[in-house]
Backbone as a ProteinNet text record, in pm:
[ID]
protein_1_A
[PRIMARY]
XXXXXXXXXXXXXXXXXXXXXXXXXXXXXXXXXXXXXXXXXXXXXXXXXXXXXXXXXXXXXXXXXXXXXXXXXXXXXXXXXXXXXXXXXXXXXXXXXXXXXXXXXXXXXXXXXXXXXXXXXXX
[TERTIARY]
-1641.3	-1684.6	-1566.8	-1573	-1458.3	-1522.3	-1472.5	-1513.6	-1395.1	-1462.5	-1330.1	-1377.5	-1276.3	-1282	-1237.6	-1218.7	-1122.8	-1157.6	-1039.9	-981.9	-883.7	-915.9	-759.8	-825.7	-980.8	-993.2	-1013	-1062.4	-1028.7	-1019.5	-997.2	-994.1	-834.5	-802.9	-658.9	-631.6	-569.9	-535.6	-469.9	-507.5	-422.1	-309.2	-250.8	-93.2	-36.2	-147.3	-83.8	-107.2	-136.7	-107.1	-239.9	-281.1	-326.7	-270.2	-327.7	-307.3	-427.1	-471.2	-616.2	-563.2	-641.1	-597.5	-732.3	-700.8	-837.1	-763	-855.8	-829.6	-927.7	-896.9	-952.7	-991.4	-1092.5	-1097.1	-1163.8	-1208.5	-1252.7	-1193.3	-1097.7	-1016.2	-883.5	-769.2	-637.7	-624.6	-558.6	-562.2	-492.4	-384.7	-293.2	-355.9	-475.5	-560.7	-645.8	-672.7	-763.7	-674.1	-711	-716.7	-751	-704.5	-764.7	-750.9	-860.3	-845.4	-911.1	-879.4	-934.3	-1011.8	-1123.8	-1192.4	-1235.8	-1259.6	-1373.1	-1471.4	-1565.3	-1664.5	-1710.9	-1754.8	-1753.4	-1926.7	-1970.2	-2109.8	-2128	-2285.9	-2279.2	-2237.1	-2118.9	-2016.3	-1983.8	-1952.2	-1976.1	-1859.2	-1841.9	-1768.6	-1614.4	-1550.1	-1387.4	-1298.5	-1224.2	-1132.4	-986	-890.9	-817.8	-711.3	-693.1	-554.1	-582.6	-506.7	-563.8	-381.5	-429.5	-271	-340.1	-240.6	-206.3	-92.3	-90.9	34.4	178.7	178.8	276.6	307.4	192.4	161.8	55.8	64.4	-23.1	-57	-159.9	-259.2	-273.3	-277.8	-347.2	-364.7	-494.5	-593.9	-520.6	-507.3	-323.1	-362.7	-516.9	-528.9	-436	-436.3	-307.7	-189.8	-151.1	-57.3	93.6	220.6	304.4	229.4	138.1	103.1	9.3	-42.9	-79.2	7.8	-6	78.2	36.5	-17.7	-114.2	-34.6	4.3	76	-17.5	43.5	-78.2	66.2	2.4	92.7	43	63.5	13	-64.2	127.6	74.1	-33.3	-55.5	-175.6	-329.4	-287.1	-421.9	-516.2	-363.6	-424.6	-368	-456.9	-387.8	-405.5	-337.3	-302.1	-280.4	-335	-312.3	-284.7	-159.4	-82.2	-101.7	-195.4	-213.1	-104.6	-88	21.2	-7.6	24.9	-0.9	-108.3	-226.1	-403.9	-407.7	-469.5	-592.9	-736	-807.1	-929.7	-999.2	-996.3	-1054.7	-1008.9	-976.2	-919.4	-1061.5	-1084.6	-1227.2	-1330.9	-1369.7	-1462.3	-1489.2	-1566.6	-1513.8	-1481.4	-1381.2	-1308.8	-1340.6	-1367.9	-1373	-1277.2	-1263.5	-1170.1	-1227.9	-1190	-1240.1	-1173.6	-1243.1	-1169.8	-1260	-1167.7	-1207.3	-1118.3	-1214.5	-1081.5	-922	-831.8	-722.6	-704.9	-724.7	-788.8	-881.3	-868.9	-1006.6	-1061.3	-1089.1	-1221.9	-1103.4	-1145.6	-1088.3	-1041.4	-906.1	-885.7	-939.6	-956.6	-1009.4	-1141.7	-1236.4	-1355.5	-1437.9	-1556.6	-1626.8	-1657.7	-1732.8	-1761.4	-1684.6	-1553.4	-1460.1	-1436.1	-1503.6	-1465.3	-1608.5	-1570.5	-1682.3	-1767.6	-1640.5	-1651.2	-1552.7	-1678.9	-1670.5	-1634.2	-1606.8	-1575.1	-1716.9	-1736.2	-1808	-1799.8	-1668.5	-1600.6	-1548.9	-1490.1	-1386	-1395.9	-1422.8	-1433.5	-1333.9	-1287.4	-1187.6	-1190.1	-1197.2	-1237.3	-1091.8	-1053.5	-951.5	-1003.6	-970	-956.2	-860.5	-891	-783.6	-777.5
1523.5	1544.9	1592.6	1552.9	1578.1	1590.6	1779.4	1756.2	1792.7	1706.9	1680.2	1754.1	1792.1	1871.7	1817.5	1771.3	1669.6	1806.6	1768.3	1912.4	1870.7	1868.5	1832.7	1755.8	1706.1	1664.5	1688.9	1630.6	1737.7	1616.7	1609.2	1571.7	1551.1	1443.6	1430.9	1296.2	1291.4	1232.2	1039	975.6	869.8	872.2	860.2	835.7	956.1	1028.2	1170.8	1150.2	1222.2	1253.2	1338.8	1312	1416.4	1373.2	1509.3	1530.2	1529.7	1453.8	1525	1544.1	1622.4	1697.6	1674.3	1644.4	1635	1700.3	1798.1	1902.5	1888.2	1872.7	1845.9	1969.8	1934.3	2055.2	1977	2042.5	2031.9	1915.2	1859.4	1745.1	1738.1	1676	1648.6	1503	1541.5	1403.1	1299	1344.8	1214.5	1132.4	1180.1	1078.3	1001.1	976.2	904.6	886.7	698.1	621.4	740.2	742	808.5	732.5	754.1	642	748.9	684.4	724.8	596.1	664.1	575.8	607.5	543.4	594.8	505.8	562.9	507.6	560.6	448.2	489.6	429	474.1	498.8	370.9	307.2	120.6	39.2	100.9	25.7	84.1	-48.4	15	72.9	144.2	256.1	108.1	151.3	41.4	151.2	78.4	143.6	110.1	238.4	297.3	306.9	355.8	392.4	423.4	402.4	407	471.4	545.1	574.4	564.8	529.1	543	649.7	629.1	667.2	632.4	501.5	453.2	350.8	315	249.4	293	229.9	310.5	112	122.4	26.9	96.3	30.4	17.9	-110.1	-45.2	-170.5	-237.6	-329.1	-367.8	-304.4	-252.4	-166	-61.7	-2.6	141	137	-10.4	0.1	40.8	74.1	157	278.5	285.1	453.5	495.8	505.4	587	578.5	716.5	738.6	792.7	761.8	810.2	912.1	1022.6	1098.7	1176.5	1253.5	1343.6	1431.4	1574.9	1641	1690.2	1661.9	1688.8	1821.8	1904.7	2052.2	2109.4	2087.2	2146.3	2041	1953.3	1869.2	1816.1	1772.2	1708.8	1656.4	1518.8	1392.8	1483.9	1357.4	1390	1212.8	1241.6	1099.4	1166.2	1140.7	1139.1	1036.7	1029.7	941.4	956.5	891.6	874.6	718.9	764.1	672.7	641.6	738.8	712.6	620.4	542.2	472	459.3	445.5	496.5	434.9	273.5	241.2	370.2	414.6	512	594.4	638.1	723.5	703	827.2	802.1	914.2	906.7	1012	962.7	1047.4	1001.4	1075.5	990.1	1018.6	992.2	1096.3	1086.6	1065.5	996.7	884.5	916.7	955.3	913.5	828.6	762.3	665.3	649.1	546.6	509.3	469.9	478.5	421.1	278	259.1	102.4	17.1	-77.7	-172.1	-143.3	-231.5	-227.6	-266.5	-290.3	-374.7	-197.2	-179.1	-76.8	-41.1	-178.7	-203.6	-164.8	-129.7	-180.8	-9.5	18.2	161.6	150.6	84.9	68.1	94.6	108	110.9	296.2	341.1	533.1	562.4	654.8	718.9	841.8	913.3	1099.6	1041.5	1127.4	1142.3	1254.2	1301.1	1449.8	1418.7	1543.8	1512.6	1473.7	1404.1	1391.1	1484.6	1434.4	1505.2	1438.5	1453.7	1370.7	1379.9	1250.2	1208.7	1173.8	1231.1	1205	1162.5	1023.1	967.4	963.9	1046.1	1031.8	980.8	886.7	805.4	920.4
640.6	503	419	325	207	55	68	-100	-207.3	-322.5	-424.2	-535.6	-586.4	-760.2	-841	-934.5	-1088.9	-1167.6	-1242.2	-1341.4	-1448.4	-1526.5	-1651.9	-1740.3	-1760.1	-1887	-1968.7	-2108.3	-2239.6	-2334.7	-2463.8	-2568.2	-2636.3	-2648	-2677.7	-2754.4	-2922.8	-2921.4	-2895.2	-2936.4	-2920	-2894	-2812.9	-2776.4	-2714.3	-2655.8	-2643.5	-2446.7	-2404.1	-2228.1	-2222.7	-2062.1	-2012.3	-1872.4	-1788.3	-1646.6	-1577.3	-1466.8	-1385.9	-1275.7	-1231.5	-1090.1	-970	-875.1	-742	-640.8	-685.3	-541.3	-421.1	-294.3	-176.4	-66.8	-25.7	66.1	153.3	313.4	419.7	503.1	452.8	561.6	483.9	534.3	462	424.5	270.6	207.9	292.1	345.9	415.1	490.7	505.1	606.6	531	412.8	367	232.6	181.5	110.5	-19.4	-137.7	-234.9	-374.9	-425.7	-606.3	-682.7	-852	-927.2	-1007.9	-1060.9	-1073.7	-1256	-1320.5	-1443.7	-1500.4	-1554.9	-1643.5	-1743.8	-1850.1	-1995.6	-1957.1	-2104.2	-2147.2	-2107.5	-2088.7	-2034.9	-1970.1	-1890.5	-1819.3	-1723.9	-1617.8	-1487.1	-1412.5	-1332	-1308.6	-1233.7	-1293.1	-1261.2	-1221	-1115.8	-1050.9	-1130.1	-1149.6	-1249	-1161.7	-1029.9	-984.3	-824.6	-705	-595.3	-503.7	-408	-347.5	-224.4	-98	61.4	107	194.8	268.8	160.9	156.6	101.8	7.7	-56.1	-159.3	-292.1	-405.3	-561.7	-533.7	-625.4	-694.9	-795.8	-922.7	-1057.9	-1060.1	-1187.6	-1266.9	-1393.1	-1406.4	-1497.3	-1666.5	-1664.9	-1761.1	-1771.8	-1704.4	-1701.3	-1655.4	-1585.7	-1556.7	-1650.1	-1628.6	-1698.9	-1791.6	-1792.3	-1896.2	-1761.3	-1700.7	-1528.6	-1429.5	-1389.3	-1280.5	-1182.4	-1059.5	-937.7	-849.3	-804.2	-697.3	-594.4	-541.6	-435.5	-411.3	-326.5	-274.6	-178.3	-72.8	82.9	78.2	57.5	51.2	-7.4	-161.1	-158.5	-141.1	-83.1	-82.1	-215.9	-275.8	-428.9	-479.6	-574.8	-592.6	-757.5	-790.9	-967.1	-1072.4	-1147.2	-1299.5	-1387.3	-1346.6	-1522.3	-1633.1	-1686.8	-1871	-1958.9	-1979.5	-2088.4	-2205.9	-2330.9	-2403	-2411.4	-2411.3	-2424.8	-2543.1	-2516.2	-2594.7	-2634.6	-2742.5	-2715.3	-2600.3	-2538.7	-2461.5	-2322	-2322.3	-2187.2	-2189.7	-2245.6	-2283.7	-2169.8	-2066.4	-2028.1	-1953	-1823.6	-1698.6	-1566.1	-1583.2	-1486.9	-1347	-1222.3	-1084.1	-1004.6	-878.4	-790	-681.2	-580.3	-422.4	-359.8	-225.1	-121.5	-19.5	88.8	148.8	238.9	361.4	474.7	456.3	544.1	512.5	551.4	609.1	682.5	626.6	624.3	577.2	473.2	400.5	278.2	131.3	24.1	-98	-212.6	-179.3	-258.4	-367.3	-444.9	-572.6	-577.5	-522.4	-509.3	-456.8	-560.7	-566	-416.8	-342.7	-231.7	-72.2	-159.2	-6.4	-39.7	-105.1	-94.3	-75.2	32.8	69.8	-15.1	-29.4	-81.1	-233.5	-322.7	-468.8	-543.1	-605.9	-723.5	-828.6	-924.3	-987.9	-1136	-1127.2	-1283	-1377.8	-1438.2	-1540	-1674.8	-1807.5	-1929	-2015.8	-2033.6	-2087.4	-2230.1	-2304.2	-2452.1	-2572.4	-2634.8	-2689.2	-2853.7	-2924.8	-3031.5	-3132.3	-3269.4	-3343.6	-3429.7
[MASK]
+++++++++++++++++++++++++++++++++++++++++++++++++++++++++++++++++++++++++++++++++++++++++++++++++++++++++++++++++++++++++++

């Protein structure tokens, strides 16, 4: 079992940054697949940014303005936003999931969820 925390959202600007943070407890991240995920009002929850061992995935939505990391030590991944847009707007979830098998891309291949963080983009 793995539970997750998201932390860093907030209200910001067009063109401005935020940070989210998923903090992990009861297992270590290095062992599991981890993404971020979000969804806006009507729409169904799309995968945003995904890390391994040794590889990032993004959704070519964020690609160059997201930036996916983790830090072993404290057992927490992090998205750096940069250059928000209003479509960015939503809440945002953090995944984890096997490291092995299943479509990175895809809500279905993470097991253990956070309970979101809201991402609010104002013009």
């Amino acid at each position: 079992q793995v539970q997750l925390v998201e932390s860093g959202g907030g209200l910001v600007q067009a063109g401005g940054s935020l940070r989210l943070s998923c903090a992990a407890s009861g297992r270590t991240l290095g062992n599991y697949a981890m993404g971020w995920f979000r969804q806006a009002p009507g729409k169904e929850r799309e995968f945003v940014a995904g890390i391994t061992w040794l590889n990032t995935y993004y959704a070519d939505s964020v690609k160059g303005r997201f930036t996916i990391s983790k830090d072993n030590a404290k057992n927490t991944v992090y998205l750096q936003m940069n250059s928000l847009i209003l479509e960015d707007a939503a809440v945002y979830y953090c995944a984890a999931g096997p490291l092995y098998g299943g479509n990175r891309y895809s809500v279905s291949s993470y097991s253990w969820w956070g309970q979101g963080t809201q991402v609010t983009v104002s013009s």
